[in-house]
PASEBA-1860 file (N, C-alpha, C; in nm, 3 decimals):
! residues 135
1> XXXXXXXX> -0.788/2.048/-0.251/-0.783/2.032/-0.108/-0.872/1.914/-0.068 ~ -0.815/1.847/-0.004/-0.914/1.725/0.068/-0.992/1.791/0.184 ~ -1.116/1.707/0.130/-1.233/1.706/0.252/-1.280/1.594/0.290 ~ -1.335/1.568/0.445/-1.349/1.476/0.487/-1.541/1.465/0.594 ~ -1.598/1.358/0.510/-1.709/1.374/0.606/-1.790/1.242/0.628 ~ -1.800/1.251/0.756/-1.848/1.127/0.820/-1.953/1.099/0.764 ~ -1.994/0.920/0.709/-2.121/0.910/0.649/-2.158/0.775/0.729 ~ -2.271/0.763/0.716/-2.348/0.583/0.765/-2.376/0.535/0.658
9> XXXXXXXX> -2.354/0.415/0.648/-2.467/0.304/0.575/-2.586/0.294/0.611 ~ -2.672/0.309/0.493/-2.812/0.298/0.510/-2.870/0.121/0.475 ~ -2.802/0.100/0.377/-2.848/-0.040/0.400/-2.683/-0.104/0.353 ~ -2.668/-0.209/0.354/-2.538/-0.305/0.336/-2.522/-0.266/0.190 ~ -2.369/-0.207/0.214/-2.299/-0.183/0.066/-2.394/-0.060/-0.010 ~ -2.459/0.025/0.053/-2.559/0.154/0.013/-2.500/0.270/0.092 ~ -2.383/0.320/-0.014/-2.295/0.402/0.075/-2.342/0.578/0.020 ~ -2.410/0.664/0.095/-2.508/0.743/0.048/-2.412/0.918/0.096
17> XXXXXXXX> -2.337/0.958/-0.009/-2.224/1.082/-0.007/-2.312/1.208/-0.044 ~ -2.277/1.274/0.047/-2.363/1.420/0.022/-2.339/1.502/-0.100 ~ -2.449/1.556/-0.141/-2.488/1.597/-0.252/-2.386/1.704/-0.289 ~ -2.322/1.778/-0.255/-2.222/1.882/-0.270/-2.056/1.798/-0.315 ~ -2.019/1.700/-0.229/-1.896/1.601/-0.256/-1.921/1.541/-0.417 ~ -2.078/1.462/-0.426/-2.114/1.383/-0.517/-2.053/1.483/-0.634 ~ -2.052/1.605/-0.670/-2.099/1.727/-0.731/-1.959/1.756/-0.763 ~ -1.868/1.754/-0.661/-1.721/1.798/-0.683/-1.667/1.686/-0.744
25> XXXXXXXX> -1.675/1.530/-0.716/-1.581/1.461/-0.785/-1.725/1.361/-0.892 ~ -1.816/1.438/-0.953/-1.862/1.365/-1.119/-1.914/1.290/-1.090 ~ -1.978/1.248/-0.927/-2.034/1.123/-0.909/-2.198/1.160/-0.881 ~ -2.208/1.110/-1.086/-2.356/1.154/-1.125/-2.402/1.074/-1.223 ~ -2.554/1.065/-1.237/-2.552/0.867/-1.248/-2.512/0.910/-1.394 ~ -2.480/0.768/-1.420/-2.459/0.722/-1.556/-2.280/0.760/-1.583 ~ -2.179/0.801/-1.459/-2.058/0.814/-1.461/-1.999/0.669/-1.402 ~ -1.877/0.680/-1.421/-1.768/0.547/-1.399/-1.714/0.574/-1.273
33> XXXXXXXX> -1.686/0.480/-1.198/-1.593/0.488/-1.098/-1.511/0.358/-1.079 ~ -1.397/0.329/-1.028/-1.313/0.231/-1.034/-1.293/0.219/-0.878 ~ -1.359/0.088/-0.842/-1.325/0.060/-0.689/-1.248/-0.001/-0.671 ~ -1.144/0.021/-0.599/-1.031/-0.067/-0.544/-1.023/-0.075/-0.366 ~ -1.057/-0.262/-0.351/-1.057/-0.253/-0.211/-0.959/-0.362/-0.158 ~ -0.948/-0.335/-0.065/-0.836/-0.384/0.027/-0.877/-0.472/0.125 ~ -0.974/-0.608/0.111/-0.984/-0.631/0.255/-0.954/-0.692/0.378 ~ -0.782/-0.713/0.334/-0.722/-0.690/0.432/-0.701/-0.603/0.527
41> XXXXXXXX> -0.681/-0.452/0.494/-0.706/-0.323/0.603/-0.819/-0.303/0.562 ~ -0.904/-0.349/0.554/-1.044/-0.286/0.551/-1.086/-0.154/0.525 ~ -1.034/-0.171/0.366/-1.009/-0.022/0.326/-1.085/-0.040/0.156 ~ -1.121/0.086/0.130/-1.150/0.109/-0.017/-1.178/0.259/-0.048 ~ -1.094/0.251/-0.172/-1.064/0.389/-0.260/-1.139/0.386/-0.404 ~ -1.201/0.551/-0.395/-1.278/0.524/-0.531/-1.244/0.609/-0.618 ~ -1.247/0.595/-0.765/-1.140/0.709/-0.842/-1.229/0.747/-0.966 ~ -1.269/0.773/-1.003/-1.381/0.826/-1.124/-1.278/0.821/-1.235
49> XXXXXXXX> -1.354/0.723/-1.334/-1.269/0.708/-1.449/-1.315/0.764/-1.565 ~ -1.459/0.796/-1.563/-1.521/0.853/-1.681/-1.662/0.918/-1.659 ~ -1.754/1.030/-1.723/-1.825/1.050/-1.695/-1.903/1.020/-1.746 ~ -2.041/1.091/-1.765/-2.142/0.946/-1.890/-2.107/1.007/-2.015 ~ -2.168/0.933/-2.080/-2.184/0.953/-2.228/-2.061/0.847/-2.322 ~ -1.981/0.786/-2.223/-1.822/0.706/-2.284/-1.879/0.599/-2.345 ~ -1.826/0.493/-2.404/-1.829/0.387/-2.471/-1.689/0.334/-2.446 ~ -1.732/0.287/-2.306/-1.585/0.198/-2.244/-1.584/0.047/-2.284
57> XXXXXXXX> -1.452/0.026/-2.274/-1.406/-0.121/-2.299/-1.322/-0.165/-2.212 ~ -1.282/-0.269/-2.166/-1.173/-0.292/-2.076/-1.094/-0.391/-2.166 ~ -0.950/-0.329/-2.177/-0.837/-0.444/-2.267/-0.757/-0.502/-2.170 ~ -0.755/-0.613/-2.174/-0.662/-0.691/-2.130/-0.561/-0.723/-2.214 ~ -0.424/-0.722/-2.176/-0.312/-0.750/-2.295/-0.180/-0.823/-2.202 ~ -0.171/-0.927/-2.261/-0.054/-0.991/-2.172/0.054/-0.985/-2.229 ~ 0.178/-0.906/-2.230/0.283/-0.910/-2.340/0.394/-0.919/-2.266 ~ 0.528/-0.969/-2.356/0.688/-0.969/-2.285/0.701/-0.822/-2.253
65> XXXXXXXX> 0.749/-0.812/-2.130/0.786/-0.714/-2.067/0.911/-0.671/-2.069 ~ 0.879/-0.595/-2.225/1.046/-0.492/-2.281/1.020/-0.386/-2.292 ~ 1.147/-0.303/-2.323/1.124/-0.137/-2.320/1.036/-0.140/-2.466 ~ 0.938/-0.037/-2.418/0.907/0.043/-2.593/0.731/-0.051/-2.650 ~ 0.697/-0.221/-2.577/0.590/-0.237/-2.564/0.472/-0.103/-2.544 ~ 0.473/-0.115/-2.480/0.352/0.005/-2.389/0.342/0.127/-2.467 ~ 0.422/0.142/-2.594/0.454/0.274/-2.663/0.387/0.238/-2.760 ~ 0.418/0.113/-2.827/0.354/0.029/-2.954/0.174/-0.002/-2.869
73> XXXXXXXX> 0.198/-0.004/-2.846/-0.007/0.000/-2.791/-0.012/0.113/-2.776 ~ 0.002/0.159/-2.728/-0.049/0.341/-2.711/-0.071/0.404/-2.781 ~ 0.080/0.391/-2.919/0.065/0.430/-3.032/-0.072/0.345/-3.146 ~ -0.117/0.245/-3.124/-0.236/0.222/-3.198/-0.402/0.244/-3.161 ~ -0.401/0.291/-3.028/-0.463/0.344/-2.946/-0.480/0.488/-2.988 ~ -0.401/0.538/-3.015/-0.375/0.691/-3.075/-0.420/0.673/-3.172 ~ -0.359/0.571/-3.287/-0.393/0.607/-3.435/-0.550/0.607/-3.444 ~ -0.608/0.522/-3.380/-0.776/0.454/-3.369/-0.824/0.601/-3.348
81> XXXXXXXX> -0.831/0.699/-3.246/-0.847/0.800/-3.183/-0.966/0.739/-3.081 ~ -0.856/0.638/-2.970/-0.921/0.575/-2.859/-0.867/0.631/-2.750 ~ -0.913/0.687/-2.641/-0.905/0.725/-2.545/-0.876/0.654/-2.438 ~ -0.753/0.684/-2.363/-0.752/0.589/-2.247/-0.797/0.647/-2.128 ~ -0.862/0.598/-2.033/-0.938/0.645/-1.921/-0.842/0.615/-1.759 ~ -0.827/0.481/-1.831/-0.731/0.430/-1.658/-0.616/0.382/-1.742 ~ -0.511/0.334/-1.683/-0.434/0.207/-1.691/-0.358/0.167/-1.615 ~ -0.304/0.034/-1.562/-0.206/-0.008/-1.481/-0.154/-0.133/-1.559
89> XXXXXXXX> -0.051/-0.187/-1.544/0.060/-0.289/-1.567/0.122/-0.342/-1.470 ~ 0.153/-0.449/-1.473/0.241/-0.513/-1.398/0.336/-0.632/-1.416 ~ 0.430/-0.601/-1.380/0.546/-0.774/-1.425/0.490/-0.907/-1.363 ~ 0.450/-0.983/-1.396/0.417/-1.158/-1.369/0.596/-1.218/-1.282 ~ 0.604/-1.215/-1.161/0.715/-1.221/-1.136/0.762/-1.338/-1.176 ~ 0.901/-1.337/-1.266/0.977/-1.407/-1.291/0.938/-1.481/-1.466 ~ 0.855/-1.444/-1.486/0.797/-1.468/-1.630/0.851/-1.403/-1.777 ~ 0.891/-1.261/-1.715/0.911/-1.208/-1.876/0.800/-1.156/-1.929
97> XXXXXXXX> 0.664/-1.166/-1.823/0.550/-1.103/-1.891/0.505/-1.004/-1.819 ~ 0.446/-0.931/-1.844/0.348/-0.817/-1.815/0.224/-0.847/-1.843 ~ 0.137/-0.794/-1.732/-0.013/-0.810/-1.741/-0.081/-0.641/-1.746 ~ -0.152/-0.567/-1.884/-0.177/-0.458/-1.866/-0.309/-0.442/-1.879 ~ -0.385/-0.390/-1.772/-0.533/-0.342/-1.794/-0.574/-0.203/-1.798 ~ -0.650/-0.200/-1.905/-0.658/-0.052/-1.947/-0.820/-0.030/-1.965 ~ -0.865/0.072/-1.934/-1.039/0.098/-1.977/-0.985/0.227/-2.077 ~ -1.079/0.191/-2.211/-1.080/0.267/-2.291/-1.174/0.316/-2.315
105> XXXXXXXX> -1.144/0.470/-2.372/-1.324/0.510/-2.438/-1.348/0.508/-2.575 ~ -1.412/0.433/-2.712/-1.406/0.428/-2.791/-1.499/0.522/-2.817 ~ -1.570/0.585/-2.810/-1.679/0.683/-2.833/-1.634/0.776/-2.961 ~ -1.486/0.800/-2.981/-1.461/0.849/-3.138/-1.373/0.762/-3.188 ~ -1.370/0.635/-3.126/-1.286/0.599/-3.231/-1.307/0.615/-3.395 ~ -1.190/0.537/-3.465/-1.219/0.507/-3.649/-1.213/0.404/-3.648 ~ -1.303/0.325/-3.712/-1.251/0.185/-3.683/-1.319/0.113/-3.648 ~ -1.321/0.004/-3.608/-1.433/-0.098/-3.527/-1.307/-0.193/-3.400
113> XXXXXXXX> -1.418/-0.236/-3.352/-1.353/-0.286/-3.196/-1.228/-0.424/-3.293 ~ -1.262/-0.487/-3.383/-1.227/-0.605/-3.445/-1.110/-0.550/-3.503 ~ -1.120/-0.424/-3.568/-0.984/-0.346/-3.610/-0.877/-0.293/-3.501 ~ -0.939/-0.281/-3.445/-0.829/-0.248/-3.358/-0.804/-0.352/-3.214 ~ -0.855/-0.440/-3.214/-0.825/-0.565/-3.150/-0.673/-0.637/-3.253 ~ -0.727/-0.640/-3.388/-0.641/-0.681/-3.477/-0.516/-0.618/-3.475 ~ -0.523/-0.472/-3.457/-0.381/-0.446/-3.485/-0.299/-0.468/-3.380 ~ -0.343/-0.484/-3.275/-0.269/-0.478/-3.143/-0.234/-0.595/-3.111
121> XXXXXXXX> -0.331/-0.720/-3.183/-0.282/-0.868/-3.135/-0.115/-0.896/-3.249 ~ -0.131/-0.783/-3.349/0.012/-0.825/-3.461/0.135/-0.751/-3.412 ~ 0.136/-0.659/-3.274/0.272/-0.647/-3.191/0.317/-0.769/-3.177 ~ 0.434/-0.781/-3.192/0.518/-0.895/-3.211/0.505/-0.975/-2.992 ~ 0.548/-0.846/-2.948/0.561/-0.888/-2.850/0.435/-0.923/-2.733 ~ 0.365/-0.887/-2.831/0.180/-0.900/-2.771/0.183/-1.081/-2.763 ~ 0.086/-1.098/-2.650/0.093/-1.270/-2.644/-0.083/-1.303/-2.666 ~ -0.144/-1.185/-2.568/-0.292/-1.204/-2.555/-0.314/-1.118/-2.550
129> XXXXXXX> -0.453/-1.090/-2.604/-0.530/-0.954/-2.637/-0.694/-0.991/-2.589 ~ -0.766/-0.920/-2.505/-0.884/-0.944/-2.452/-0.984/-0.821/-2.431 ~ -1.114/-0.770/-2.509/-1.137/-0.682/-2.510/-1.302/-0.713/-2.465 ~ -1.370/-0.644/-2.350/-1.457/-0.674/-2.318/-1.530/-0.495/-2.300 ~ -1.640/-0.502/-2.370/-1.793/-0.382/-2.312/-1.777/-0.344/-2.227 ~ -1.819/-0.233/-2.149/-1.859/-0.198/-2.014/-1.961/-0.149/-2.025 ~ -2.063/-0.159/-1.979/-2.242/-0.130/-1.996/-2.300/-0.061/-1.804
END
């Protein structure tokens, strides 16, 4: 059920959510959240992607946008035993490409970040592969 409660800024961009909300949606330090803002409508949505203890990465992967891609990453993502936290994709209009960003949690992976960077850059239809920390 949604709840709704009026808050102030205490100082610029120090947006201070009552202790009971904080509590219901994981927002406790050392957790993830993914801000997405709009400021055109002067809007922003926040979505909790992980709680602490993860060993996130963010992949960037630019590949031709065919059926069954997104299955072949997923599936080596799986084999690793890497966790996906978020993801979105999108078509590059008129390109033939797809742009997919994903936050992962490596925290069990097998493997090392270089291994499994590797296997994912030898999808045929993979173009770019970009794997960055989150700290």
């Amino acid at each position: 059920m949604r709840r709704y409660e009026l808050v102030k800024i205490k100082e610029t961009g120090i947006l201070e959510i009552p202790d009971d909300f904080a509590y219901d949606i994981g927002l406790v330090e050392g957790s993830y959240f993914l801000v997405e803002i709009n400021p055109d409508i002067k809007e922003a949505n926040i979505e909790r992607v992980a709680l602490p203890g993860k060993d996130l990465y963010e992949l960037e992967i630019t590949a031709e946008d065919k059926p069954g891609v997104l299955s072949k990453i997923n599936g080596i993502l799986g084999k690793h035993r890497v966790n996906i936290a978020f993801s979105e994709g999108e078509e590059i209009k008129g390109t033939g490409v797809a742009a997919i960003v994903t936050i992962i949690d490596v925290s069990k992976m097998e493997g090392d970040i270089e291994s499994l960077e590797s296997a994912i850059t030898k999808i045929k239809e993979v173009r770019e592969v970009y794997l960055k920390s989150i700290k």
